[in-house]
Backbone as JSON Lines, residues from 0, in Angstrom:
{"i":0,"aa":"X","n":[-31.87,-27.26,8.79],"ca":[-32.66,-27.77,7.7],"c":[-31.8,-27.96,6.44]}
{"i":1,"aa":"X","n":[-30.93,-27.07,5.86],"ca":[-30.05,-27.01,4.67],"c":[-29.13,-28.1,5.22]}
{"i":2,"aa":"X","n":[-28.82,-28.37,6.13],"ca":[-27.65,-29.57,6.67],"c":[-28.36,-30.83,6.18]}
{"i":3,"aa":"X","n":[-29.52,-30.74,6.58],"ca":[-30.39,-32.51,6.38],"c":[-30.48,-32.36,5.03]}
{"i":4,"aa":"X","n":[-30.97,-31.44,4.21],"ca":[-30.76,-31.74,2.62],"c":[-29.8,-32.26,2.58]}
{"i":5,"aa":"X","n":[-28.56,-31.45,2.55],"ca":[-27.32,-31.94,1.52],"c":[-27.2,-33.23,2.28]}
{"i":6,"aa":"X","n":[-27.31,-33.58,3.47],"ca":[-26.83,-34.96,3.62],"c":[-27.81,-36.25,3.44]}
{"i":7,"aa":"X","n":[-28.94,-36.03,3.21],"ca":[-29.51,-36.3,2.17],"c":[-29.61,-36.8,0.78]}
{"i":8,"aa":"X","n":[-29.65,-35.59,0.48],"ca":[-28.59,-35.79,-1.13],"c":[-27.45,-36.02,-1.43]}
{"i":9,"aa":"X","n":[-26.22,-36.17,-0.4],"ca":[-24.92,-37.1,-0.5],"c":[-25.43,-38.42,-0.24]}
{"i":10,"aa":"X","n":[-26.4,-38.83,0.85],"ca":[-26.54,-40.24,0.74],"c":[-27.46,-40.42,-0.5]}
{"i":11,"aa":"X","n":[-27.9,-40.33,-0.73],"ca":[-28.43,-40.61,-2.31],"c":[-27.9,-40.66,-3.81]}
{"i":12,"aa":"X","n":[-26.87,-40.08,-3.2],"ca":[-25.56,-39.83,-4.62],"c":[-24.93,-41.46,-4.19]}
{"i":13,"aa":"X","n":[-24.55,-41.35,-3.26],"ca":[-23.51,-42.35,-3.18],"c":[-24.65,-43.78,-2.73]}
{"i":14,"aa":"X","n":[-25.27,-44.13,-3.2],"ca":[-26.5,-45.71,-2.64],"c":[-25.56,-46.43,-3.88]}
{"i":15,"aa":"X","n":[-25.64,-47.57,-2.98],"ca":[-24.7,-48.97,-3.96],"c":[-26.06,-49.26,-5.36]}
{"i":16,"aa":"X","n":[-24.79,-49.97,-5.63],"ca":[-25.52,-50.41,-6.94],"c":[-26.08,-51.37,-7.09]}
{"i":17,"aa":"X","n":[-27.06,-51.29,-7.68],"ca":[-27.96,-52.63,-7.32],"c":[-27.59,-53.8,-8.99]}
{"i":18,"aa":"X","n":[-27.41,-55.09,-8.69],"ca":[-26.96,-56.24,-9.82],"c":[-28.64,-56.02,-10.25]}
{"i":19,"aa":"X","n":[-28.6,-55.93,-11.65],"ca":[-29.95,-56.3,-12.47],"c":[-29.94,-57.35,-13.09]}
{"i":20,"aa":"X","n":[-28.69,-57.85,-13.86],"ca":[-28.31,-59.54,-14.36],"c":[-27.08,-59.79,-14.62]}
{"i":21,"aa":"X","n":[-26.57,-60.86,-14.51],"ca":[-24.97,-61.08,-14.32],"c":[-24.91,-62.49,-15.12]}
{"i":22,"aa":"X","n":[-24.03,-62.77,-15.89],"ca":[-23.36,-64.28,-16.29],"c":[-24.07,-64.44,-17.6]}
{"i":23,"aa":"X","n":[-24.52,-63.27,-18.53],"ca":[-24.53,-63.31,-19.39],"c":[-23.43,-63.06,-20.36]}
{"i":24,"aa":"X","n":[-23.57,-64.56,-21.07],"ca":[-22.23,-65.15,-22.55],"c":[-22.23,-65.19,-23.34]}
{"i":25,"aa":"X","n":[-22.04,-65.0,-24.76],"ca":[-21.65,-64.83,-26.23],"c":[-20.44,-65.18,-27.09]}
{"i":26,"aa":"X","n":[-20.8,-65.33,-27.94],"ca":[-19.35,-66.14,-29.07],"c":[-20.12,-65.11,-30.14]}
{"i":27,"aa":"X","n":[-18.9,-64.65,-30.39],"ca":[-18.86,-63.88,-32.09],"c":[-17.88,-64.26,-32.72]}
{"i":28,"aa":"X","n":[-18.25,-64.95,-33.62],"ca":[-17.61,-65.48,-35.18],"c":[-17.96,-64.67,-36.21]}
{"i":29,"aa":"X","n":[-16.51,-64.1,-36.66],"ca":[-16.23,-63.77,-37.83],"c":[-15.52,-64.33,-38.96]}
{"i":30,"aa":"X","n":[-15.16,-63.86,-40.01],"ca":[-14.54,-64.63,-40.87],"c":[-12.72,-64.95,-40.39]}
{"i":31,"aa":"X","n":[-12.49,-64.11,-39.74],"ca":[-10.8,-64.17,-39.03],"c":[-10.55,-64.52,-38.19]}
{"i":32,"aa":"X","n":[-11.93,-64.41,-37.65],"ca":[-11.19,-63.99,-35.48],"c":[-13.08,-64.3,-34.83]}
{"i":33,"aa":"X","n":[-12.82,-65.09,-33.61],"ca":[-13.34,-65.56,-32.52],"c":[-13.2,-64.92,-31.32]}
{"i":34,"aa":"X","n":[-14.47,-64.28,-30.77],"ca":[-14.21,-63.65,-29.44],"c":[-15.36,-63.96,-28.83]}
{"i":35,"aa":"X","n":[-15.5,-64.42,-27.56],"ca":[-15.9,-64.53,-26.0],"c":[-16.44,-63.58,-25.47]}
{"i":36,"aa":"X","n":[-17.4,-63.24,-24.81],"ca":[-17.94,-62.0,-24.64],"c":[-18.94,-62.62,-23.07]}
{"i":37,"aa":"X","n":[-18.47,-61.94,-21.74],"ca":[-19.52,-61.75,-20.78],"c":[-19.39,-60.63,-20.05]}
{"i":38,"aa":"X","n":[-20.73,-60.34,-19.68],"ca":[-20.79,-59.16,-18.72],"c":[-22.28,-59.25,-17.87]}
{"i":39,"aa":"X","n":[-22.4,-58.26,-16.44],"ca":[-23.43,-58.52,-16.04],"c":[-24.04,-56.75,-15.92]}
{"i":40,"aa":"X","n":[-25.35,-56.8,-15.32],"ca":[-25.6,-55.46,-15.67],"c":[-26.14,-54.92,-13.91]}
{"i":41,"aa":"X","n":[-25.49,-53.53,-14.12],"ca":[-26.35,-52.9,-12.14],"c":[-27.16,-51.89,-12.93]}
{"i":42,"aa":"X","n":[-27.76,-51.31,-12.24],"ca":[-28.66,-50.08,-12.05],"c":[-27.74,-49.09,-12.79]}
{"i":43,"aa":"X","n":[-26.38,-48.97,-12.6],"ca":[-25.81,-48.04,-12.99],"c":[-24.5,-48.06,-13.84]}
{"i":44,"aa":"X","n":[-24.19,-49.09,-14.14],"ca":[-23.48,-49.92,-15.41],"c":[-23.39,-50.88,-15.27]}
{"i":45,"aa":"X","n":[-22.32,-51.32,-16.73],"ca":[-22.11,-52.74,-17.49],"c":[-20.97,-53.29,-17.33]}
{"i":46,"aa":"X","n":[-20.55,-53.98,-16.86],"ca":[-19.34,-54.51,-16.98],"c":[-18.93,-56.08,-17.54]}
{"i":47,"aa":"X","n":[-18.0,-55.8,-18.08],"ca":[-17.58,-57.52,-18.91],"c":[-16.38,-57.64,-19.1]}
{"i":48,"aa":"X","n":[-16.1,-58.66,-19.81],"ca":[-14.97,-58.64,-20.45],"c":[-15.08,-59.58,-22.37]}
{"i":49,"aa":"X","n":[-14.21,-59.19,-23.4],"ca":[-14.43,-59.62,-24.58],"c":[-12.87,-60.63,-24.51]}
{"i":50,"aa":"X","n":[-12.62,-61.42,-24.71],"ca":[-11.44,-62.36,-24.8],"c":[-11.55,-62.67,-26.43]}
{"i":51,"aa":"X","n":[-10.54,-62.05,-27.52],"ca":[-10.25,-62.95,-28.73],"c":[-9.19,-63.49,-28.74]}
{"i":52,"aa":"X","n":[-9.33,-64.45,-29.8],"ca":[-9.28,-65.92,-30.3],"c":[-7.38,-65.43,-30.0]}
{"i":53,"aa":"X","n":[-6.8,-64.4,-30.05],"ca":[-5.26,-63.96,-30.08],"c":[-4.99,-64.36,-28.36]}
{"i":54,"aa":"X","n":[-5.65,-64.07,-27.57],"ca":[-5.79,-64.4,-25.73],"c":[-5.8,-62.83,-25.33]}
{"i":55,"aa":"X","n":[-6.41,-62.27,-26.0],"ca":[-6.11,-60.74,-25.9],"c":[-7.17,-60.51,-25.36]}
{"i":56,"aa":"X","n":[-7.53,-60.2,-24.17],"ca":[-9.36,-59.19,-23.72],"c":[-8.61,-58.11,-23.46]}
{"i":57,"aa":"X","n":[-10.3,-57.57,-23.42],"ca":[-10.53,-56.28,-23.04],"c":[-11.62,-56.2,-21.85]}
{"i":58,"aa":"X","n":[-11.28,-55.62,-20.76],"ca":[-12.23,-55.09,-19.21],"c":[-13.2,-54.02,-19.56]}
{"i":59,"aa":"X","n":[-14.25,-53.8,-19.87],"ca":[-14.87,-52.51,-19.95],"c":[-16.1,-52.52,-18.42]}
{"i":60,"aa":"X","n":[-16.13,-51.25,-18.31],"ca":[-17.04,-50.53,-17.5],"c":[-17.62,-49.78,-18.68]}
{"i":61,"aa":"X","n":[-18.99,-49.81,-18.7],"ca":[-19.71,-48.76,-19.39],"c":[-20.59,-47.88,-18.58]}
{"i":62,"aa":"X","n":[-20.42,-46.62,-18.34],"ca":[-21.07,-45.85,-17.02],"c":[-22.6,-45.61,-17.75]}
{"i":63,"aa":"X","n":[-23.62,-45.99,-17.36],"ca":[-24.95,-45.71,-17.97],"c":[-25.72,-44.45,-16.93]}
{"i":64,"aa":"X","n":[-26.5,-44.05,-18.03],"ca":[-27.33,-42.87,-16.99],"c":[-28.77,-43.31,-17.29]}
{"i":65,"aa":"X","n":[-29.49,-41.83,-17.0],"ca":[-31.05,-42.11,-17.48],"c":[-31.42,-42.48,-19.26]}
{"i":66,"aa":"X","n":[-32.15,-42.98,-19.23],"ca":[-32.29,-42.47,-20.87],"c":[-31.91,-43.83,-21.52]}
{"i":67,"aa":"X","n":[-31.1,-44.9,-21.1],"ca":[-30.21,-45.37,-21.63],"c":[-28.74,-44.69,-22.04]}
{"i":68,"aa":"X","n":[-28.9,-43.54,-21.82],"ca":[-27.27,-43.13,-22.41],"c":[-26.19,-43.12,-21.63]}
{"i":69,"aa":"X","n":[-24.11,-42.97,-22.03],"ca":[-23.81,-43.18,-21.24],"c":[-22.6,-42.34,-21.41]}
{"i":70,"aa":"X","n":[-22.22,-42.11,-20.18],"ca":[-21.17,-40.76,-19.82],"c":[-19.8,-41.14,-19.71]}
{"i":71,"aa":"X","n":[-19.88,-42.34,-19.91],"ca":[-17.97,-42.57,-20.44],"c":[-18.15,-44.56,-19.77]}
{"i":72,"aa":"X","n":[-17.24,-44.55,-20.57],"ca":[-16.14,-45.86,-20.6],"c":[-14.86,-46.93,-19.99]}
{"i":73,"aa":"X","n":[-14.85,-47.22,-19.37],"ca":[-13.62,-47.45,-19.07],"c":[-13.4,-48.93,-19.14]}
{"i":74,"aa":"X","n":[-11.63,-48.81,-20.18],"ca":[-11.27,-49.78,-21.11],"c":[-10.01,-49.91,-20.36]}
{"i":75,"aa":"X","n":[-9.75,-52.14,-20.32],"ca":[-8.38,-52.14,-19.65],"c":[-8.4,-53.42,-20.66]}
{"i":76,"aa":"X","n":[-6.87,-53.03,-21.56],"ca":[-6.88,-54.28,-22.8],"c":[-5.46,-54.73,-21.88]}
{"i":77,"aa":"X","n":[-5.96,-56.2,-21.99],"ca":[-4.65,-57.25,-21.39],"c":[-4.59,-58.07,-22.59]}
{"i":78,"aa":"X","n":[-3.18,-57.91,-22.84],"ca":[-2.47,-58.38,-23.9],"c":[-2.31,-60.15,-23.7]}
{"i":79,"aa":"X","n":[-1.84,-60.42,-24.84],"ca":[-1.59,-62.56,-24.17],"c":[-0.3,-62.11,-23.38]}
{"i":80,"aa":"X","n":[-0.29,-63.52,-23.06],"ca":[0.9,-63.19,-21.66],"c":[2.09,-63.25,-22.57]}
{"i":81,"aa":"X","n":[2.17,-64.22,-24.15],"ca":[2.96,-64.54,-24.13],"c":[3.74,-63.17,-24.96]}
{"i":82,"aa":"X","n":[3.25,-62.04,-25.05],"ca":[3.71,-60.77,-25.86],"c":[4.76,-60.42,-24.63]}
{"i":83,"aa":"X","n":[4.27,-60.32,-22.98],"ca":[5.08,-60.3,-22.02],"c":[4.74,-58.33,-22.32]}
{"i":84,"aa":"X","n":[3.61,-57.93,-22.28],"ca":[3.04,-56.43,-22.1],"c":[2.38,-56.6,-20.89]}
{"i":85,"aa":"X","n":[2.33,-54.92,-20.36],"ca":[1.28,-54.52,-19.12],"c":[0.24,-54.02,-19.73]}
{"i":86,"aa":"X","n":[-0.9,-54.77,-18.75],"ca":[-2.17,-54.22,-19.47],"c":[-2.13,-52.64,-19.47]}
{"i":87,"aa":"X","n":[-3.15,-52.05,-20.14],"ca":[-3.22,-50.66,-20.89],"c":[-4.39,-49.73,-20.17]}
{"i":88,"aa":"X","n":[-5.14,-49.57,-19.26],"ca":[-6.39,-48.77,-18.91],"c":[-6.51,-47.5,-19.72]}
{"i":89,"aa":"X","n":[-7.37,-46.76,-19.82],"ca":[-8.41,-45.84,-20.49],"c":[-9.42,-45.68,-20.12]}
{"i":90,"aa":"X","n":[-9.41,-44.18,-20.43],"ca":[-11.35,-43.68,-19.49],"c":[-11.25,-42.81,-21.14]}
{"i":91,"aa":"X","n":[-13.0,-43.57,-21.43],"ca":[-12.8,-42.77,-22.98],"c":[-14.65,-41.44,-22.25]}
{"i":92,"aa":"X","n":[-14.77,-40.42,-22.2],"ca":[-15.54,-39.84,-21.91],"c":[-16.43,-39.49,-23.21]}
{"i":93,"aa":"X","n":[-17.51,-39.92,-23.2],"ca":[-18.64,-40.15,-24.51],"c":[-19.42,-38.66,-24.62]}
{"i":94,"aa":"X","n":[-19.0,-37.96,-25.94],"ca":[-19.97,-36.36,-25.98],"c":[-21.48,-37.12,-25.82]}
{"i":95,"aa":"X","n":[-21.81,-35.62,-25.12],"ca":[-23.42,-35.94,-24.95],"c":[-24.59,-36.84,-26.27]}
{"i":96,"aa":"X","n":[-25.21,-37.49,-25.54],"ca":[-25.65,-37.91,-26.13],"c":[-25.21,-39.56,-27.22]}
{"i":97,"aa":"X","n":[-24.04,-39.34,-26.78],"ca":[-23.47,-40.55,-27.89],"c":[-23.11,-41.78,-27.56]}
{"i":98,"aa":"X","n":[-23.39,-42.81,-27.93],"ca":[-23.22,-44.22,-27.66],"c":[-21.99,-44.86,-27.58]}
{"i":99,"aa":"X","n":[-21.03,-45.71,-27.42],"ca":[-19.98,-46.52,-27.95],"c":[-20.26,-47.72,-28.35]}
{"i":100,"aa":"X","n":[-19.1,-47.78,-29.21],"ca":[-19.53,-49.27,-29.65],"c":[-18.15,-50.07,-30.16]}
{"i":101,"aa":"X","n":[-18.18,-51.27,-29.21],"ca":[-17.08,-52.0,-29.51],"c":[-16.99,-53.07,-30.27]}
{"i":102,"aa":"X","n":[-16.49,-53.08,-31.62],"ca":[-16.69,-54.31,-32.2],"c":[-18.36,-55.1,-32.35]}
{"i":103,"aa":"X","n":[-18.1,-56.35,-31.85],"ca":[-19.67,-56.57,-31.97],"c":[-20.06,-57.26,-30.48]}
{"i":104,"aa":"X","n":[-19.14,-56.29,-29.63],"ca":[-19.44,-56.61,-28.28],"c":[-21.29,-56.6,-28.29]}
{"i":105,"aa":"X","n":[-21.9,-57.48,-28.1],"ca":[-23.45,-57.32,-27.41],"c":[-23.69,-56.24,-26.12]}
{"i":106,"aa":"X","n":[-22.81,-56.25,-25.15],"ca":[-22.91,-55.35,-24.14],"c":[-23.19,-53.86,-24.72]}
{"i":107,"aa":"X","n":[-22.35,-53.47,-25.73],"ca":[-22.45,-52.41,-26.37],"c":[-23.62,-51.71,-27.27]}
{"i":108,"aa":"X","n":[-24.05,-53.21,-27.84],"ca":[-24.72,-53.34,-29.3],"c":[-26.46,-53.17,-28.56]}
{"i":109,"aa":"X","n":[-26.5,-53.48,-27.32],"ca":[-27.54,-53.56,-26.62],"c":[-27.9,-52.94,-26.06]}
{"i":110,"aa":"X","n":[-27.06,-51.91,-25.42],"ca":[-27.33,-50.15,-25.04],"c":[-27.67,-49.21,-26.0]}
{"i":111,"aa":"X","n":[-27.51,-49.93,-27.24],"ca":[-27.99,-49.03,-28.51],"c":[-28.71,-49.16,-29.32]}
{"i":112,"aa":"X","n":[-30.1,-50.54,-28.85],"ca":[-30.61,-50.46,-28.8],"c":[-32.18,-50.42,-27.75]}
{"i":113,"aa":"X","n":[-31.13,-50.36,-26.55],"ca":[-31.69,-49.39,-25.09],"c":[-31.99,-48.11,-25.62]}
{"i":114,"aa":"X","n":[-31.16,-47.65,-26.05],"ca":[-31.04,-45.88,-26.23],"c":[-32.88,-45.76,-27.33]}
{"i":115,"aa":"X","n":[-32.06,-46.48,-28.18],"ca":[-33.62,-46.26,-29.46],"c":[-34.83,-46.62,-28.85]}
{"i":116,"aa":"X","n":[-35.0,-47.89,-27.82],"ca":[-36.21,-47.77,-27.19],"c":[-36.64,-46.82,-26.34]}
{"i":117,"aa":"X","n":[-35.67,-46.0,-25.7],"ca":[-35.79,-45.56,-24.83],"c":[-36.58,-43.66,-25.65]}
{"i":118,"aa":"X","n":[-35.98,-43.12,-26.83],"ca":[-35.99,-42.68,-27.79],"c":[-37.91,-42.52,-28.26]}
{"i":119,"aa":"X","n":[-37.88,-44.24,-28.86],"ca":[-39.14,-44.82,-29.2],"c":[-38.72,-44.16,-31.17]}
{"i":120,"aa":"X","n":[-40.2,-45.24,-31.29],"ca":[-40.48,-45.34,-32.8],"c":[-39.93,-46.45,-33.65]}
{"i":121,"aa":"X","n":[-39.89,-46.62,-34.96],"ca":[-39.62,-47.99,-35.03],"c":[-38.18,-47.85,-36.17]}
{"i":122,"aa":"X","n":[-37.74,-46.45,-36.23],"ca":[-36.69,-46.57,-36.82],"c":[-35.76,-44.73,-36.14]}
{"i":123,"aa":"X","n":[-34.69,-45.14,-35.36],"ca":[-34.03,-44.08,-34.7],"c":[-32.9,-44.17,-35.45]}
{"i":124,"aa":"X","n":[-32.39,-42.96,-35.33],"ca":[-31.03,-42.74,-35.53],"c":[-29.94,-42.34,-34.03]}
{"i":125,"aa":"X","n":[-28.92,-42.73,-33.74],"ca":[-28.45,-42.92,-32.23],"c":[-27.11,-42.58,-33.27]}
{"i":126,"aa":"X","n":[-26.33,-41.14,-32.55],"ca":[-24.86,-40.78,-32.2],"c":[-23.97,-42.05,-31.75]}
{"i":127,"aa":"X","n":[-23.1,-42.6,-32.44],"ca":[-21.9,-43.58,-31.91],"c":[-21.01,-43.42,-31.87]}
{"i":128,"aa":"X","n":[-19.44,-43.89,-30.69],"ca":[-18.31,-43.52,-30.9],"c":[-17.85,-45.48,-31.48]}
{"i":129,"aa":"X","n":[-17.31,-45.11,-32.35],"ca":[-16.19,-46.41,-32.21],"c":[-15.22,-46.87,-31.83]}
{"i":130,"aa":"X","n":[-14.97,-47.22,-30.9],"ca":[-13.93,-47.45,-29.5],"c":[-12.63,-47.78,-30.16]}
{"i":131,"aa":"X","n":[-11.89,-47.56,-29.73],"ca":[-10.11,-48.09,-30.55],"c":[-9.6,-47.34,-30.95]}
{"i":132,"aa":"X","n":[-7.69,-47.66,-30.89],"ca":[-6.84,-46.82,-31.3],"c":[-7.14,-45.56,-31.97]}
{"i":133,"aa":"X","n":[-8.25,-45.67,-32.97],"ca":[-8.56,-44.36,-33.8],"c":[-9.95,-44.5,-33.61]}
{"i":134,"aa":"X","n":[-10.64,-43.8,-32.55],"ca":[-12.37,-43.55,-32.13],"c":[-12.37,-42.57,-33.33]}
{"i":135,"aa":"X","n":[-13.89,-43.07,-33.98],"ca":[-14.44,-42.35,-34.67],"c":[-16.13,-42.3,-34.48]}
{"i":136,"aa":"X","n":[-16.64,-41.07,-34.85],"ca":[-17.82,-40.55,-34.68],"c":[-18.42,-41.05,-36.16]}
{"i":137,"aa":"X","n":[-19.79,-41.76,-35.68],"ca":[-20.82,-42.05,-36.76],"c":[-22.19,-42.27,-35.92]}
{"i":138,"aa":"X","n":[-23.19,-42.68,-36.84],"ca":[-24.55,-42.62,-36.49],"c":[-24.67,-44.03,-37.1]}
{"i":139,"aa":"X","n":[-25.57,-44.6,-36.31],"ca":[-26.35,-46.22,-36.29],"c":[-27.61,-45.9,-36.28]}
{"i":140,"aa":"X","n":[-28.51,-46.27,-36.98],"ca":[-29.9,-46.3,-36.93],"c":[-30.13,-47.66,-36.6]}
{"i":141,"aa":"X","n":[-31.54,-48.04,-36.09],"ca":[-32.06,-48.79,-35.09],"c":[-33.02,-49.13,-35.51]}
{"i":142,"aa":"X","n":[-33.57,-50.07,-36.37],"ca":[-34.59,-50.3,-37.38],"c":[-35.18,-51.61,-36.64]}
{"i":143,"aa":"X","n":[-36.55,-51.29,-35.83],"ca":[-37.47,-52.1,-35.35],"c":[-37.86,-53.61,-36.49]}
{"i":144,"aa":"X","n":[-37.86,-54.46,-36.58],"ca":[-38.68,-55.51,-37.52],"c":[-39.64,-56.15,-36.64]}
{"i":145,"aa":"X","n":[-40.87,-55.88,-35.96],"ca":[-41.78,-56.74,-34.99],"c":[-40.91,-56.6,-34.01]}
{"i":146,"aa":"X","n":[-41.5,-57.45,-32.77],"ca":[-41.33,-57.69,-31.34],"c":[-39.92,-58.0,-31.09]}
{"i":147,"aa":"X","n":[-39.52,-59.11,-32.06],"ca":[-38.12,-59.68,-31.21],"c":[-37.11,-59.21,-32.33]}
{"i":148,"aa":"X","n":[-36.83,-58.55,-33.11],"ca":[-35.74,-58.41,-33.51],"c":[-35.67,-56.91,-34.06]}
{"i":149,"aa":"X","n":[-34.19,-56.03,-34.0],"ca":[-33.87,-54.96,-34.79],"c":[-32.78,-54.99,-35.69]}
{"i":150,"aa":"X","n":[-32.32,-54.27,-36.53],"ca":[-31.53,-54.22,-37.64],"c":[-30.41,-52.9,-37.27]}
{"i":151,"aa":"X","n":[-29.23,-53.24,-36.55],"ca":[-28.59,-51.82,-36.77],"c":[-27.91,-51.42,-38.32]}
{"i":152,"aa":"X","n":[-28.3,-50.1,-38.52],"ca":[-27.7,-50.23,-39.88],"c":[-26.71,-49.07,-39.76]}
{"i":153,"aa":"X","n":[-25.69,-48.66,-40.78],"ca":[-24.68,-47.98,-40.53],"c":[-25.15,-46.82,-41.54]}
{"i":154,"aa":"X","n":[-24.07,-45.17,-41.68],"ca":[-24.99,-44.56,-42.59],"c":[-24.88,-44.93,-44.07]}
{"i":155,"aa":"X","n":[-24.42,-45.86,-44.59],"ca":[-24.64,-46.21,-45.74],"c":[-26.16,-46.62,-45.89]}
{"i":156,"aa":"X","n":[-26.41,-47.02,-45.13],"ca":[-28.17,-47.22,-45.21],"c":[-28.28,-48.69,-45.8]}
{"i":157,"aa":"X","n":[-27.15,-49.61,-45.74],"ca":[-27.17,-51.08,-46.39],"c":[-28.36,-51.96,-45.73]}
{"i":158,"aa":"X","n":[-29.39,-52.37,-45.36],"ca":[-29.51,-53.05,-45.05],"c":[-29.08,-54.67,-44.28]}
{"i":159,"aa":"X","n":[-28.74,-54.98,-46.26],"ca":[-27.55,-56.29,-45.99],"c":[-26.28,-56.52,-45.3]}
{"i":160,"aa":"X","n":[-25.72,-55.18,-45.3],"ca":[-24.53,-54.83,-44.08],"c":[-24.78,-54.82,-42.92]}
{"i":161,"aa":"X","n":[-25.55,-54.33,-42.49],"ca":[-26.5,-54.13,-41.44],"c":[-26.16,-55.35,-40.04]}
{"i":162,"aa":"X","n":[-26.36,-55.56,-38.97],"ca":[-26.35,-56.16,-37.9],"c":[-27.63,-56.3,-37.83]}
{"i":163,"aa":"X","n":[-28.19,-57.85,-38.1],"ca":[-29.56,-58.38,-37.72],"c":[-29.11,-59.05,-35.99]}
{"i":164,"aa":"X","n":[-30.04,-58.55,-35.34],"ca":[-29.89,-58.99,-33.77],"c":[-31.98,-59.38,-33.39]}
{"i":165,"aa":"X","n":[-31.66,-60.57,-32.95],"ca":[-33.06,-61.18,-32.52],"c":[-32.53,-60.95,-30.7]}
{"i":166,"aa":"X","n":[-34.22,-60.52,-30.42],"ca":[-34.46,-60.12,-28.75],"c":[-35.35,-61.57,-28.04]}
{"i":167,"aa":"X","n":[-34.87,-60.62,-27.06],"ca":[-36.05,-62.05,-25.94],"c":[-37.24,-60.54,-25.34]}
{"i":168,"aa":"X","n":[-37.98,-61.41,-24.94],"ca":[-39.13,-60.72,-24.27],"c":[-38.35,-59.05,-23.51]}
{"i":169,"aa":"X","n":[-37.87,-59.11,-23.27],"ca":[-37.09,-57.97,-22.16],"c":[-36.26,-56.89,-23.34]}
{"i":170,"aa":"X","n":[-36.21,-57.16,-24.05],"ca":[-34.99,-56.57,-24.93],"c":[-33.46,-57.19,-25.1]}
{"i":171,"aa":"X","n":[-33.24,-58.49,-24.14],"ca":[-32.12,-58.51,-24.3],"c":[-31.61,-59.36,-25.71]}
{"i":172,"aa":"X","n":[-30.4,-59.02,-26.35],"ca":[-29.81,-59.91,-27.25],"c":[-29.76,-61.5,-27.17]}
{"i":173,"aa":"X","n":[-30.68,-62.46,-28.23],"ca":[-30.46,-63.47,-27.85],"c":[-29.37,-64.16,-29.47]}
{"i":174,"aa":"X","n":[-29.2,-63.54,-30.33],"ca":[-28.3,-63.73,-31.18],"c":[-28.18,-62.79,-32.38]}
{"i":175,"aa":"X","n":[-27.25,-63.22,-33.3],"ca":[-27.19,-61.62,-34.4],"c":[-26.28,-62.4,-35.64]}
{"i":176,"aa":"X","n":[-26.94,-61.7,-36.97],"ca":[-25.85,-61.96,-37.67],"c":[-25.62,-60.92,-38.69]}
{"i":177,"aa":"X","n":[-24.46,-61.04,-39.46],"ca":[-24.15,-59.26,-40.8],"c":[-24.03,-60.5,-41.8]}
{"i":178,"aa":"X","n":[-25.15,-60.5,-42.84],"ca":[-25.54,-60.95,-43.68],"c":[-24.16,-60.91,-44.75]}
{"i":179,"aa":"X","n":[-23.99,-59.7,-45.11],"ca":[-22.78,-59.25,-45.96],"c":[-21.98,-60.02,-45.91]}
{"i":180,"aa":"X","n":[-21.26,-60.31,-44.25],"ca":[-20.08,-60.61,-44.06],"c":[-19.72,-62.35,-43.55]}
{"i":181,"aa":"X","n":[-20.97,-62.85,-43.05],"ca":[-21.18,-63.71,-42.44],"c":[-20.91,-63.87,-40.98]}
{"i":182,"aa":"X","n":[-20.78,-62.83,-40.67],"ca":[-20.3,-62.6,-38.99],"c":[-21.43,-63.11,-37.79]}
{"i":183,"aa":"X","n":[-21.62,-64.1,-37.29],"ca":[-22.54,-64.57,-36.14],"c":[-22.33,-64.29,-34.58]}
{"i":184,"aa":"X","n":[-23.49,-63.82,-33.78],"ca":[-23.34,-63.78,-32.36],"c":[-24.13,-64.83,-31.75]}
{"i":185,"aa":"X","n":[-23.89,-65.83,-30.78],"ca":[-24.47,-66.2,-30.21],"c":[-24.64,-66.52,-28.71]}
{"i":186,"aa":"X","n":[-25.59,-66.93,-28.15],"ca":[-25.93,-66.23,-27.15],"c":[-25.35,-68.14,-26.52]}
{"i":187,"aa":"X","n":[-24.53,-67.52,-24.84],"ca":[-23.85,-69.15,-24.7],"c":[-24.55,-69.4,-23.16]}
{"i":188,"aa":"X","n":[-24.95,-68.41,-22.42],"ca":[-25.72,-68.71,-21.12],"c":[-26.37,-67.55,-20.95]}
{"i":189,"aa":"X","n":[-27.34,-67.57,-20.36],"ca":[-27.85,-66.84,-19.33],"c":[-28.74,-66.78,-17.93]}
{"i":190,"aa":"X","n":[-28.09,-66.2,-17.33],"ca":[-28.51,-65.99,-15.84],"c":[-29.11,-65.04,-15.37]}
{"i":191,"aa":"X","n":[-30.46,-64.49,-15.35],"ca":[-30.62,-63.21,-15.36],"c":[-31.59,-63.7,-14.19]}
C-alpha cells in the first residue's frame, strides 16, 4: 500500500506541463531603447525572450506556483554577436513570497498583477525583486481602476510614475504606459 502512494505521488510530481497560451508579442518604447518582448505560458511557467534595440536578449523561465507566486528564475542574456561574448545563464531563487520584475518585461509585469488578484482587493501591496546586475528588494502596489485596467505604483506612491497597464477580459496585458516618462507597451499579437 505505502509503495502505490509514493508512486503515485512521483507520478504526479513529475505530469508534463500543460501550454495555457503561447505567441504572445510586445514592443516597449522608451525614451532610449526599444525592446521586443514574447513568451508563452504552461500550467507551471513562463517562458520568453526580451530582444533590445542593442541585439542583446534575454531567455527567462519564470517557475510559477500556486497563488500566482514564483520560486525562482532562470535568466540566459545573449549578448549581440558582434561583442563576440558567450551567453551568461543564472538561476536567481525569489525569497518567499516575492515577485521579479524585469524592466517592463509584460511577462513579469503580469504575474504581478496575477499575484494581487490572486491576493484580491482593489489596492495590494506585492514584495518585488528587480532582476539585474544589482537585484534589489522593493514593494509594487497594484491599484485596481475598474475592470480592464491597473496602475503599478512604486513606494514613492507617485501615481504619475506609476505603470498604467489596460487588461483584456482574462487579465491579460493588452498595453501600458509611465506617464512621467513617456515609456509605451504595446501589445503586437496574440495567440492564446
Amino acid at each position: 500500500m505505502v509503495c502505490a502512494i509514493i508512486a503515485l505521488g512521483a507520478q504526479a510530481c513529475s505530469s508534463p506541463e500543460r501550454q495555457l497560451e503561447s505567441g504572445r508579442a510586445y514592443m516597449s518604447v522608451t525614451y532610449n531603447d526599444t525592446t521586443y518582448e514574447s513568451f508563452g505560458r504552461t500550467d507551471q511557467a513562463i517562458t520568453g525572450v526580451v530582444v533590445g534595440s542593442t541585439s542583446d536578449s534575454i531567455r527567462f523561465r519564470i517557475h510559477t506556483n500556486r497563488d500566482a507566486l514564483v520560486s525562482m528564475v532562470d535568466l540566459t542574456v545573449h549578448p549581440a554577436t558582434s561583442r563576440d561574448e558567450r551567453p551568461r545563464t543564472r538561476r536567481v531563487g525569489m525569497p518567499k513570497g516575492t515577485l521579479p520584475v524585469l524592466g517592463t518585461s509584460v511577462a513579469f509585469l503580469e504575474q504581478i498583477v496575477r499575484r494581487a488578484g490572486s491576493v484580491g482587493g482593489d489596492s495590494v501591496s506585492v514584495p518585488i525583486m528587480v532582476l539585474g546586475n544589482q537585484a534589489s528588494l522593493d514593494v509594487m502596489t497594484v491599484i485596481r481602476n475598474g475592470a480592464d485596467s491597473v496602475v503599478l505604483v512604486g513606494p514613492d506612491g507617485q501615481v504619475a510614475a506609476g505603470l498604467h497597464l489596460a487588461l483584456d477580459s482574462v487579465g491579460h496585458v493588452t498595453g501600458g504606459v509611465i506617464p512621467l516618462s513617456g515609456t509605451r507597451i504595446t501589445g503586437l499579437a496574440a495567440n492564446r
